[in-house]
C-alpha positions in Angstrom: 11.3 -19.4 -15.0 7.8 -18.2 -13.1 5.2 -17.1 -16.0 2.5 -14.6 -15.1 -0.5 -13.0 -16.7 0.0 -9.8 -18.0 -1.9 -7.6 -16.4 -1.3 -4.2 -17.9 1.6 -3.0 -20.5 2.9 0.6 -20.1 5.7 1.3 -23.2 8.1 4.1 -22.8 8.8 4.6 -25.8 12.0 7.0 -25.2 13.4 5.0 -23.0 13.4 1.6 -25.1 11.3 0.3 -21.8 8.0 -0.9 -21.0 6.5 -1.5 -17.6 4.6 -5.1 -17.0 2.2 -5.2 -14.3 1.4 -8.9 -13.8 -2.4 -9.8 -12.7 -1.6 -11.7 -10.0 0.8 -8.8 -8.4 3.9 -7.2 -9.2 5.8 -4.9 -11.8 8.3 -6.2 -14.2 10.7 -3.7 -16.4 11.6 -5.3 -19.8 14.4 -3.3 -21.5 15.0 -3.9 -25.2 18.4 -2.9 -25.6 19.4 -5.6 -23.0 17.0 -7.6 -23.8 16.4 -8.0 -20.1 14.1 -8.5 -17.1 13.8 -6.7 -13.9 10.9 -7.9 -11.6 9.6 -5.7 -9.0 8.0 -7.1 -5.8 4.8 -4.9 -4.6 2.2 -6.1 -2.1 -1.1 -6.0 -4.4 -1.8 -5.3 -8.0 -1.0 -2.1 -8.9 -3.7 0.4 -9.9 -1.6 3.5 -10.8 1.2 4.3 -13.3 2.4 7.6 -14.4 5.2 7.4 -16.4 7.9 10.9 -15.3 9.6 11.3 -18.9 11.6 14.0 -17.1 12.8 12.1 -14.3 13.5 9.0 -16.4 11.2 6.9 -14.0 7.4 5.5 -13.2 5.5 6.5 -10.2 3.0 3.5 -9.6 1.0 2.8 -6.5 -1.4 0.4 -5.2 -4.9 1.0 -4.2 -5.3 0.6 -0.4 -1.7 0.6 0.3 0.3 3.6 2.4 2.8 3.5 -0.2 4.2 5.3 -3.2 7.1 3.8 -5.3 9.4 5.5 -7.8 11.7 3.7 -10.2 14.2 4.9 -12.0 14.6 3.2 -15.2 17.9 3.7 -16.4 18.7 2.4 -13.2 16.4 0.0 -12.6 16.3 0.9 -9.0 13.1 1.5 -7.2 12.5 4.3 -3.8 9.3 3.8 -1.5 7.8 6.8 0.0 5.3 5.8 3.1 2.2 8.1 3.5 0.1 8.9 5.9 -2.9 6.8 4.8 -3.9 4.8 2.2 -3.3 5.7 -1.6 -6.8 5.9 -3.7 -5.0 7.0 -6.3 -2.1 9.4 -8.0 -2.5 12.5 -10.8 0.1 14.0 -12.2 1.5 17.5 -11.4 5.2 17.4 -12.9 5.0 20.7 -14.1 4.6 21.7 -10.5 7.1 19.0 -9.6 4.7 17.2 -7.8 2.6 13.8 -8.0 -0.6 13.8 -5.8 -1.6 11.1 -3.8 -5.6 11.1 -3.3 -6.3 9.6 -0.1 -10.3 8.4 0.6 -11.7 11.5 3.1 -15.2 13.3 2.1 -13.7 16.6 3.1 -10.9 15.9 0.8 -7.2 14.4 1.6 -4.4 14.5 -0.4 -0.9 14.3 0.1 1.6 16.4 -2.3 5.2 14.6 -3.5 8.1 16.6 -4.3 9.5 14.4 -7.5 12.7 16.4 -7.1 13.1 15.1 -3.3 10.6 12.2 -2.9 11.4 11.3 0.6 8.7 11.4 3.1 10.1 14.8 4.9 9.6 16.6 1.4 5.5 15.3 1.2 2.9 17.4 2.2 -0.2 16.6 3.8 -3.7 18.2 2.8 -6.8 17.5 4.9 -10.1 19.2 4.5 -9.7 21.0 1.5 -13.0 20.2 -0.1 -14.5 21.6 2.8 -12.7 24.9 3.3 -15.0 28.3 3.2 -18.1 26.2 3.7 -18.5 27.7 7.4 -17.9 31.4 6.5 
């Protein structure tokens, strides 16, 4: 068996799970009832988790990379949802039902994720909002 450096541990606590982000890249889900291993291939280190207690999953993203990942944990299954541009980084919004992906723009980028539907049809693009009323 590969070893690698942890880089980061996120527990979920109500889920018996906790998310391993290695340092040299990649996600792996340990599961304590199984006493199990589930690795995750990404293409660089991950800079984002947000753990979606009511969706039973993690949204994680890496910086610089066009995509956003969910996993399901019960499941161990994981959905990629390709943007428009490069994540900088995510926030929360799962009251709204929503994670926000910040995309580097001065006049402000974002792109809004439906966590109920998080298929690239269902995200929403917003460019320029830092800059909108500045001409009136």
């Amino acid at each position: 068996m590969e070893r690698k450096a942890v880089g980061r541990l996120v527990m979920v606590d109500s889920l018996d799970v906790a998310l391993v982000v290695h340092s040299t890249g990649g996600l792996s889900l340990l599961d304590f009832q199984s006493l199990t291993a589930t690795p995750f291939a990404t293409k660089a280190y991950l800079t984002d988790i947000l753990v979606d207690l009511k969706r039973n999953g993690a949204w994680i993203a890496a910086k610089g990379e066009g995509q956003v990942a969910f996993l399901d944990l019960p499941t161990k299954t994981q959905r990629d949802i390709t943007l428009d541009a490069a994540v900088e980084g995510l926030l929360p919004a799962f009251k709204q039902d929503r994670v926000i992906a910040f995309h580097d723009s001065p006049w402000g980028y974002a792109t809004l994720i439906d966590t109920d539907r998080p298929v690239e049809s269902h995200a929403e693009a917003l460019l320029g909002f830092l800059a909108s009323g500045i001409a009136d």
